[in-house]
VMD Tcl script that draws the C-alpha trace (Angstrom):
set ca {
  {12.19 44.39 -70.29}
  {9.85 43.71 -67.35}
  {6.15 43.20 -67.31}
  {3.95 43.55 -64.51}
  {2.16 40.53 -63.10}
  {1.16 40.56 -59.63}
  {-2.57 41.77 -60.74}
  {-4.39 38.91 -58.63}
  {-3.09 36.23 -56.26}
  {-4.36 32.77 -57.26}
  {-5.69 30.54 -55.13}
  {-4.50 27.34 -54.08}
  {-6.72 25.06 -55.64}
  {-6.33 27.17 -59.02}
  {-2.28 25.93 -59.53}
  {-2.48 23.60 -62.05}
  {-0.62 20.08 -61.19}
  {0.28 17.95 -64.12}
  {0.51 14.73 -61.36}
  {-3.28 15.83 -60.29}
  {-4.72 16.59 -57.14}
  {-4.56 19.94 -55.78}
  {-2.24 22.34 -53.16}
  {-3.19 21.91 -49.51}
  {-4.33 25.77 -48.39}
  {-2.71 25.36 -44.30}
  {0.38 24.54 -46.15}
  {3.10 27.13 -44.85}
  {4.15 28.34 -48.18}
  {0.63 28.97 -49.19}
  {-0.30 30.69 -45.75}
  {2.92 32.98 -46.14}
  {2.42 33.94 -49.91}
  {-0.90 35.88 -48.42}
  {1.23 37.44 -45.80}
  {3.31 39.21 -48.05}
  {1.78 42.85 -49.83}
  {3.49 41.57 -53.41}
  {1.24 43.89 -55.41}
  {2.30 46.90 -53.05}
  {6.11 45.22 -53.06}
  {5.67 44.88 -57.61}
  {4.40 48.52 -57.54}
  {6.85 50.25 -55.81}
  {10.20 48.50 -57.04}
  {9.94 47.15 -60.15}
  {11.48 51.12 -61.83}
  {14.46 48.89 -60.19}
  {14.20 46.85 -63.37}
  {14.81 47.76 -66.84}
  {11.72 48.36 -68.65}
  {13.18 48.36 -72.31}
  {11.73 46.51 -75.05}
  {14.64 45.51 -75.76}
  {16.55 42.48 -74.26}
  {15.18 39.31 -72.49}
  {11.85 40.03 -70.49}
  {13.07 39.88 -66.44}
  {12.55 38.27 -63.56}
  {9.86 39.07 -61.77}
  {9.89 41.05 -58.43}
  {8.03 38.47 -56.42}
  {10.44 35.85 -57.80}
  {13.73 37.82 -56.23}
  {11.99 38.82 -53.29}
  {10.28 34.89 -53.02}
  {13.58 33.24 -53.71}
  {16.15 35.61 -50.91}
  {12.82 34.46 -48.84}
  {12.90 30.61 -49.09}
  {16.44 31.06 -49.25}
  {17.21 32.66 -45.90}
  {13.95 30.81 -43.93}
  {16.05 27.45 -45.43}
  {19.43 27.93 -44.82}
  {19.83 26.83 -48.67}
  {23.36 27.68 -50.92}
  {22.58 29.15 -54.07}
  {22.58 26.35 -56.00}
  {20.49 24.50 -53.53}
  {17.92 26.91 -53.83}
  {16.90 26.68 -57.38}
  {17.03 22.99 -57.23}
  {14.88 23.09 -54.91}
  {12.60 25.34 -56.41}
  {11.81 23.43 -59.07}
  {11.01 20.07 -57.13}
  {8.32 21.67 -54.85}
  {4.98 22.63 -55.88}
  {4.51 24.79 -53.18}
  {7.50 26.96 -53.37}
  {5.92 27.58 -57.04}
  {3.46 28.60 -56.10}
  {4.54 30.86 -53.21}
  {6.88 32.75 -55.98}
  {3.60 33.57 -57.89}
  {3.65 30.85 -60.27}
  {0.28 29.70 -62.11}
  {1.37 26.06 -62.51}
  {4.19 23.71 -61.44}
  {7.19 23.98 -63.97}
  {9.75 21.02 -64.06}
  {12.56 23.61 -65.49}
  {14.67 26.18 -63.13}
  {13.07 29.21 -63.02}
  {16.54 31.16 -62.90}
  {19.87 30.85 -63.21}
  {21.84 30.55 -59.60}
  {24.46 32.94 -60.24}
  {21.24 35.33 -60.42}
  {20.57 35.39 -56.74}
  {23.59 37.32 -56.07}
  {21.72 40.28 -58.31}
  {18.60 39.92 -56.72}
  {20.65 40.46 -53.49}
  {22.45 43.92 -54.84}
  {19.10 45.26 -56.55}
  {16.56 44.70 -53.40}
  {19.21 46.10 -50.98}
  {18.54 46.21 -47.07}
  {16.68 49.65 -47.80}
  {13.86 48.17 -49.90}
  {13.83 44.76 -47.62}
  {13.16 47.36 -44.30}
  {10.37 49.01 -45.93}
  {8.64 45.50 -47.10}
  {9.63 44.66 -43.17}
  {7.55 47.78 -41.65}
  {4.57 46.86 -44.23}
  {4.50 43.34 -42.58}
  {4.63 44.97 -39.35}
  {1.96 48.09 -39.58}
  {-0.29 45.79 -41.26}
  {0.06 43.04 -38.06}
  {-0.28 46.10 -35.59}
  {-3.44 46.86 -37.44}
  {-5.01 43.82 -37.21}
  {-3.81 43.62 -33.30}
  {-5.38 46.92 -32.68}
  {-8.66 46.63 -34.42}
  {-9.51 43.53 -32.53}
  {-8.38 45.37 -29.27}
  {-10.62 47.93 -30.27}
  {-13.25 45.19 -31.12}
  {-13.26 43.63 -27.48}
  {-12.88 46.89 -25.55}
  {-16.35 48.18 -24.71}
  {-15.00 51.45 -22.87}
  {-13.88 54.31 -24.74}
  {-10.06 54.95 -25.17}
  {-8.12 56.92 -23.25}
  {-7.44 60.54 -23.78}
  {-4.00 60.44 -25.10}
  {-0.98 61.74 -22.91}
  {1.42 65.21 -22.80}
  {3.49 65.86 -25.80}
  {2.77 68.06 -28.35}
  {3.95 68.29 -32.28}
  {5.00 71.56 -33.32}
  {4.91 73.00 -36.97}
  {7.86 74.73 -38.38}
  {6.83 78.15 -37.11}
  {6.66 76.79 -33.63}
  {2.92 76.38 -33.46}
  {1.40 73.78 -31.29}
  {-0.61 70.89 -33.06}
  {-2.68 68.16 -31.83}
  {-0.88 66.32 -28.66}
  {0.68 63.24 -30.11}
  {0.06 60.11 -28.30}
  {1.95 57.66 -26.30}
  {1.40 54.10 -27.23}
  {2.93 50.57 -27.11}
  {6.52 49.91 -25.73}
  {10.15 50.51 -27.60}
  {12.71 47.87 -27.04}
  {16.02 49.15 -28.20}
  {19.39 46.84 -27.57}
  {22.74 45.77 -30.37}
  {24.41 42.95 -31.29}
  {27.54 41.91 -33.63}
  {27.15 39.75 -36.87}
  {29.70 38.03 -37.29}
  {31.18 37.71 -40.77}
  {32.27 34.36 -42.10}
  {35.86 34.64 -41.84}
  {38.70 33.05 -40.04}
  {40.35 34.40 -36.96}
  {43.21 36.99 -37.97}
  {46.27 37.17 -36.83}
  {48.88 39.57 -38.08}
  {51.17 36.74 -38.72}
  {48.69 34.34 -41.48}
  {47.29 38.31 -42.83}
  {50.94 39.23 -43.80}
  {51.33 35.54 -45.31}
  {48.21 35.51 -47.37}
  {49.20 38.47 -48.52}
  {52.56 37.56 -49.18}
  {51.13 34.44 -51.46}
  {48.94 36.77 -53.29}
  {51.54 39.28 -54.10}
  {53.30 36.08 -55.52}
  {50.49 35.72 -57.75}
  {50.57 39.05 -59.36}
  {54.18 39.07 -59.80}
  {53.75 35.99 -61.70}
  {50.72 37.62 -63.72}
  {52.93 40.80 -64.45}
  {55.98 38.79 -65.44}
  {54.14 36.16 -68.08}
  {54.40 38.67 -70.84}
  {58.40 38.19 -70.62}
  {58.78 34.80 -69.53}
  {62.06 33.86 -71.25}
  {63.05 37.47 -72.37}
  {63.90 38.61 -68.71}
  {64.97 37.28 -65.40}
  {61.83 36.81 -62.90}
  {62.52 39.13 -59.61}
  {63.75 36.74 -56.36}
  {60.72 37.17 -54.39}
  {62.17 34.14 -51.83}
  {58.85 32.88 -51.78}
  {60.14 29.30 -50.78}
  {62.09 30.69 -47.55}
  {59.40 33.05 -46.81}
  {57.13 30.18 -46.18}
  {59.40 28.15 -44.52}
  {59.61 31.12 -41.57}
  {56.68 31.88 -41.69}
  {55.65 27.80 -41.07}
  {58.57 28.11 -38.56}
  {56.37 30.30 -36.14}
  {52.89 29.29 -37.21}
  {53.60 25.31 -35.75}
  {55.08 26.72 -32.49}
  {52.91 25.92 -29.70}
  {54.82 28.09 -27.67}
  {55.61 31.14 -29.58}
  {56.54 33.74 -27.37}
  {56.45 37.23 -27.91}
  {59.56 38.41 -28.72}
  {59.69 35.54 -31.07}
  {55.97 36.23 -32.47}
  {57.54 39.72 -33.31}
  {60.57 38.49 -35.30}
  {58.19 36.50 -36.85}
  {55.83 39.41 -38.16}
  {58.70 41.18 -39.04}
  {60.41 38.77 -41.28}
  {57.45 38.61 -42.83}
  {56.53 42.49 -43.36}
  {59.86 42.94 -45.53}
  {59.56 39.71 -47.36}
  {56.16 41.84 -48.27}
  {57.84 45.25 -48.75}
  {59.85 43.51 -51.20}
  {57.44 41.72 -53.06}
  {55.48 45.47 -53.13}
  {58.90 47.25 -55.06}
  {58.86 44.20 -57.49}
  {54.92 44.57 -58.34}
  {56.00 48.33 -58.57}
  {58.85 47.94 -60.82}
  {56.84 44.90 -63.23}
  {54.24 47.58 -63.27}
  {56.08 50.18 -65.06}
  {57.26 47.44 -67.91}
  {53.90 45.78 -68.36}
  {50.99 47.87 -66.55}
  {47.98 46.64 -64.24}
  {45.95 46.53 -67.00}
  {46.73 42.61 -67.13}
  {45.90 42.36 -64.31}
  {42.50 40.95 -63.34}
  {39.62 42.98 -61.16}
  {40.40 41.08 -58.36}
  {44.07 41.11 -58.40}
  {43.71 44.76 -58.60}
  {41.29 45.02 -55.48}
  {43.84 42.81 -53.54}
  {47.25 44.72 -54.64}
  {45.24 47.83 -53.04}
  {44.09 46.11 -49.63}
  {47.29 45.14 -49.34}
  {49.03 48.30 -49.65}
  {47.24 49.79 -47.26}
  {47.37 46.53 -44.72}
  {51.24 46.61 -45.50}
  {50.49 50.46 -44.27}
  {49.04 49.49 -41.04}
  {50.78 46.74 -40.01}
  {54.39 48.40 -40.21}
  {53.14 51.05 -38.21}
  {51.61 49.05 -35.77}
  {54.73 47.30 -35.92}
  {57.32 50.52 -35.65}
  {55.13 52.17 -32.77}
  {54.75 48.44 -30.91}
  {51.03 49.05 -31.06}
  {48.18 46.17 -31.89}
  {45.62 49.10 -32.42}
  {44.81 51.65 -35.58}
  {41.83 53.18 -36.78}
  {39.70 51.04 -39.94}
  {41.81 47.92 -38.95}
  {41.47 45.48 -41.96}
  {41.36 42.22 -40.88}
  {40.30 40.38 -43.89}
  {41.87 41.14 -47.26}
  {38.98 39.59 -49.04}
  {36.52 41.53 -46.96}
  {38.16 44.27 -46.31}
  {35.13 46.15 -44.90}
  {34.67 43.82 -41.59}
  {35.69 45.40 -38.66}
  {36.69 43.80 -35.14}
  {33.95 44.59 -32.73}
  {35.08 45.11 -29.46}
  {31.89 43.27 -27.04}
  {33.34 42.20 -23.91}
  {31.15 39.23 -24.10}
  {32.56 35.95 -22.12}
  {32.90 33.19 -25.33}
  {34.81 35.83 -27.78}
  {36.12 39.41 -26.64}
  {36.09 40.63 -30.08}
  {33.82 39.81 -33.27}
  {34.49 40.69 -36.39}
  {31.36 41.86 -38.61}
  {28.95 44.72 -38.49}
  {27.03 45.78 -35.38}
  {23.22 45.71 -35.98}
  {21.14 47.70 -33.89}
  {17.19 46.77 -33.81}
  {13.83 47.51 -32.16}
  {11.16 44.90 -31.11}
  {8.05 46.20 -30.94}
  {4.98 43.61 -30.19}
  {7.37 40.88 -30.63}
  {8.07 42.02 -34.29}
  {11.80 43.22 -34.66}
  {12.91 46.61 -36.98}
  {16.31 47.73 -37.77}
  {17.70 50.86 -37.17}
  {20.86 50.94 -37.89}
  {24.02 48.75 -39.09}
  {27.24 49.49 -39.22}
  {30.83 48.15 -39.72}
  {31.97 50.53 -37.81}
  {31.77 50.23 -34.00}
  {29.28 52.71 -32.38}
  {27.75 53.57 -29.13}
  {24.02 52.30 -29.53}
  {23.16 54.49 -26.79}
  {23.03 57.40 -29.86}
  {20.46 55.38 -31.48}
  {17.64 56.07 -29.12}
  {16.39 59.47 -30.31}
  {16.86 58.12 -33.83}
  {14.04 55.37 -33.27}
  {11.97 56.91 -31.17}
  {11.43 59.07 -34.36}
  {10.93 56.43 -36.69}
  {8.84 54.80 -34.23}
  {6.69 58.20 -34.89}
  {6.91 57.99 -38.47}
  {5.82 54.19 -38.50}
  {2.98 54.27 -35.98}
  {1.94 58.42 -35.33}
  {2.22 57.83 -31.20}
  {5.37 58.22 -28.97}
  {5.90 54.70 -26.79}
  {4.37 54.80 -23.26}
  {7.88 53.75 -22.37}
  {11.50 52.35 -23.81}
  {13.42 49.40 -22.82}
  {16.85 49.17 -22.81}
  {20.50 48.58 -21.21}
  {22.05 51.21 -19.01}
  {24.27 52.29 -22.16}
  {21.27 54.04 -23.68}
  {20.64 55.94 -20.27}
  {22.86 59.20 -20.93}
  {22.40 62.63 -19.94}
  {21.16 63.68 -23.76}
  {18.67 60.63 -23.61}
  {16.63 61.02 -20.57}
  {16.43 64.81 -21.31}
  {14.58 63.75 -24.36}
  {12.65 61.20 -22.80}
  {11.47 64.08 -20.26}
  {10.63 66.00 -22.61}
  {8.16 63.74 -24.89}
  {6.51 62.02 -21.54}
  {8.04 58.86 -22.14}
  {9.75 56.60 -19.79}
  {12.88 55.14 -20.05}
  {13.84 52.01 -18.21}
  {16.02 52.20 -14.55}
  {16.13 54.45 -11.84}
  {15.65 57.87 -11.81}
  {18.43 60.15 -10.75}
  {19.14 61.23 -7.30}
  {18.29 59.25 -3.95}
  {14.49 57.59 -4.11}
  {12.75 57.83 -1.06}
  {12.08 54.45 1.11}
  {8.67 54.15 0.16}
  {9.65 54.43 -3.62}
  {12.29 52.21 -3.38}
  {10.19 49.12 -3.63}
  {7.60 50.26 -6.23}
  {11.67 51.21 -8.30}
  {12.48 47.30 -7.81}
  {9.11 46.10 -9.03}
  {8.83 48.06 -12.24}
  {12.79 47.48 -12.78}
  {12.01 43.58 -12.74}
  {9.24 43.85 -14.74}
  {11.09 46.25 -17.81}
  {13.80 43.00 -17.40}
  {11.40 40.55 -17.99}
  {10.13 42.47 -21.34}
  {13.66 43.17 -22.37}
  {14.73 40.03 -22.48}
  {12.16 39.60 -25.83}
  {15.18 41.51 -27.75}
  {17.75 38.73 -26.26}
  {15.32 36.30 -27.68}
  {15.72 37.47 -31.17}
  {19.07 38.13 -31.41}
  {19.36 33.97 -29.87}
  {16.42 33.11 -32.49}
  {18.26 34.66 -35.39}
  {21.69 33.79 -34.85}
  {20.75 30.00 -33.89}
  {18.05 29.38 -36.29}
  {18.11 32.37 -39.45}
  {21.95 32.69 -39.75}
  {22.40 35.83 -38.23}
  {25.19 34.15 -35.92}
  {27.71 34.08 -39.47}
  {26.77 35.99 -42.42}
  {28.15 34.16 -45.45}
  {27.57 36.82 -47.73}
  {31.20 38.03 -48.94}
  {30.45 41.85 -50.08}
  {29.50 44.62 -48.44}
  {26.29 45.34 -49.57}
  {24.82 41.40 -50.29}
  {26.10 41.07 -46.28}
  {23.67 44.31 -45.14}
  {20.79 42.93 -47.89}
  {21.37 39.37 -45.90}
  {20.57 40.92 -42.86}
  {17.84 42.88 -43.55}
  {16.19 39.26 -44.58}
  {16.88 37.93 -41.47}
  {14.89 40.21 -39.42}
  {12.36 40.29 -42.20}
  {11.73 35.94 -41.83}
  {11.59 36.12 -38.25}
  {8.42 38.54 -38.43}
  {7.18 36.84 -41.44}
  {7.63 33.82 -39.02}
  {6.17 35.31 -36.10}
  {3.12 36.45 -38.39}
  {2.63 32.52 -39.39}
  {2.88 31.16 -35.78}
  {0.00 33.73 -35.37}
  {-2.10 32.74 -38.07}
  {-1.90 29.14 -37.23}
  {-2.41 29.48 -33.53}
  {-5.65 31.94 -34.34}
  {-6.84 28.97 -36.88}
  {-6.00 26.13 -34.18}
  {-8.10 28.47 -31.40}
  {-11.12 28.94 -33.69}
  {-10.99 25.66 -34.57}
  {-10.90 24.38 -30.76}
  {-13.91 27.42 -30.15}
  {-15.62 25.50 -32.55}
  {-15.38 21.63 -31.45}
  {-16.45 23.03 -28.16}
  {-18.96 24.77 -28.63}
  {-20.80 22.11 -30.88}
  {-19.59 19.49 -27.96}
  {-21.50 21.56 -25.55}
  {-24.66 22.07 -27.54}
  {-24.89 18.12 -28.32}
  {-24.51 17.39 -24.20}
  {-27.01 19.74 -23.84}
  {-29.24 17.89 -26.82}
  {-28.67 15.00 -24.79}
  {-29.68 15.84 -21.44}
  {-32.77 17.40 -22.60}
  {-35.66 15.53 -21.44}
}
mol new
graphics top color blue
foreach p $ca { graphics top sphere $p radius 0.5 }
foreach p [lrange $ca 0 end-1] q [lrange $ca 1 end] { graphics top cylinder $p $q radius 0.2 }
display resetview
């Protein structure tokens, strides 16, 4: 059952304390609960929630959503989290609470279905709310201090479906498009220790599939004692060269074969069903790592397509980057938009992709978010292809680098002056990818399935520009505030001097 609540947000001097006194309102919890659209947030998911009579009445919306929040802003675990919850007022009260409550709210095992049920689809859309609303604000007080009219907007018309031509569309604000790998939290793989873990976990589930006839029949030789030994043998080697790393791997791919016939043959006498869910998930990773790795192994190859590299994540991918402290990553490959400082995603993926096929793709949703093309896009060479600047043509907007062909002398300059300039805004998309991977988490996603790992980063981006939005709010306070000393400095000096 779930109940709607979010009818009113309370103010801070209206939480009730049991200790006394009251909540301080330029605390940062209580500035970023009013930051947050929860009513609009409450309205739109809660059909996510059951809303049967029956049952225990849920959690709240604002709750989940509070507690991935404080959660991902903290860097806390789990458990952490709801300990921590309820020992500060103010976190409380930022989850919507009417007065402080010594108990834990929730259980912790709870926070890993409040990541599943607000995936990273409803976490962008709260994410663009934050940032239309911002861009509002930003452009009503532009529109506030500019005395002149605005400009007549640019070339590029929107077409209906018969082809007719509607009003020109117009070109504001600048795109910054660029990609980056987040890397899972998972050790470095080798094909030696991925053939030995799953060596010991075939192990396992012989032993599970044999317990029904312990004493009744003779337990298949699975050599799991030698098999270690060699397999020990090569990992200590310092030294190991390659046609001994290759012996090695292939000791270790039959002792696997052979523990893959015995599963095979237990199976027919006792069934998976004994088996438990994740014994059953691993016995069909590994069949299809055992797939890969003997043909990688037969053809003297170290590449094939959907490489897993993690049995216990067998989604994560190895993400080729080139960059000078690791070659390869493994995790998915997030590609964003900044826009105004604020970034957006647009697409992740744990499969490796050309980001230069994302432009067109945000350039639309750049359309649907804010009804204007961008005046002009920012980005790496990789996004300049032949498809790309064609469609940049086309809609009037500029795309960052040379043009094609040979630019005259006198353009030459004016070329290197706008080229420094786009590289001194594009390096605001190099500051969030160092600000969320240094700070947020974004460098190692802990998150262990596929879908909690996308939801994780989709609250990444969305605490940086809830963030962002604070340092904004507090700097605007601090200005006013400074506006306000001086101005009644002034007017007493000028009391003062009058005769």
């Amino acid at each position: 059952m779930y109940a709607h609540n979010q009818d009113q947000q309370i103010l801070p001097g209206e939480f009730f304390l049991p200790f006394g006194g009251k909540l301080r309102e330029d605390n940062r919890w209580v500035q970023l609960a009013h930051l947050i659209p929860w009513r609009r947030v409450e309205q739109e998911y809660s059909k996510l929630f059951s809303t049967s009579a029956r049952g225990g009445r849920a959690i709240s919306v604002r709750i989940a959503l509070g507690a991935l929040i404080i959660q991902e802003r903290e860097g806390f675990s789990d458990r952490d989290l709801v300990q921590h919850i309820a020992e500060n007022p103010y976190m409380q009260y930022f989850l919507g609470l009417p007065a402080y409550q010594e108990e834990p709210l929730f259980h912790p095992s709870l926070m890993t279905h409040f990541r599943k049920r607000l995936g990273p689809d409803v976490l962008n859309q709260v994410n663009e709310w934050i940032v239309l609303a911002q861009r509002a604000n930003e452009q009503h007080d532009n529109d506030d201090d500019d005395d002149e009219p605005p400009a007549p907007p640019t070339s590029g018309e929107k077409t209906s479906a018969h082809g007719e031509s509607l009003e020109p569309i117009p070109h504001r604000g600048k795109l910054i498009l660029d990609a980056t790998c987040t890397p899972a939290d998972i050790a470095f793989p080798t094909d030696l220790s991925l053939l030995n873990e799953a060596r010991e976990k075939l192990e396992d589930i012989i032993d599970t599939l044999h317990r029904p006839y312990k004493g009744k029949r003779k337990k298949p030789r699975d050599r799991r004692q030698q098999a270690r030994r060699d397999y020990l043998r090569a990992a200590k080697n310092r030294k190991l060269s390659g046609k001994e790393l290759r012996k090695a791997i292939g000791k270790q791919l039959r002792y696997v074969g052979r523990d893959l016939r015995f599963v095979e043959q237990l199976a027919k006498l006792t069934g998976l069903t004994v088996l438990t869910r994740r014994q059953h998930r691993n016995l069909l990773v590994i069949h299809e790592l055992y797939r890969q790795q003997l043909e990688m192994f037969r053809t003297r190859s170290h590449r094939i397509d959907d490489r897993i590299v993690n049995i216990a994540q067998p989604h994560v991918r190895p993400m080729v980057r080139g960059k000078v402290k690791a070659n390869v990553e493994f995790g998915a490959k997030l590609a964003i938009s900044v826009v105004n400082g604020y970034s957006l995603m647009e697409r992740v993926s744990w499969d490796s992709f050309n980001e230069g096929t994302t432009l067109i793709e945000s350039v639309e949703n750049y359309v649907k978010r804010f009804g204007c093309y961008p005046e002009a896009i920012l980005a790496d060479k990789i996004y300049r292809n032949r498809k790309n600047l064609q469609y940049c043509k086309k809609h009037g907007i500029r795309l960052s680098g040379p043009k094609l062909g040979r630019p005259s002398k006198e353009a030459i300059a004016e070329h290197q002056r706008i080229g420094r300039l786009d590289a001194g805004e594009r390096n605001a998309v190099e500051g969030k990818f160092g600000e969320g991977k240094r700070k947020y988490g974004l460098g190692l996603i802990r998150a262990r399935l596929r879908q909690t790992s996308e939801t994780v980063i989709a609250l990444q981006l969305l605490v940086m520009n809830l963030n962002r939005k604070l340092r904004l709010l507090l700097w605007f306070i601090w200005v006013t505030f400074a506006r306000c000393n001086f101005a009644q400095t002034e007017a007493a000096i000028q009391f003062i001097q009058q005769p």
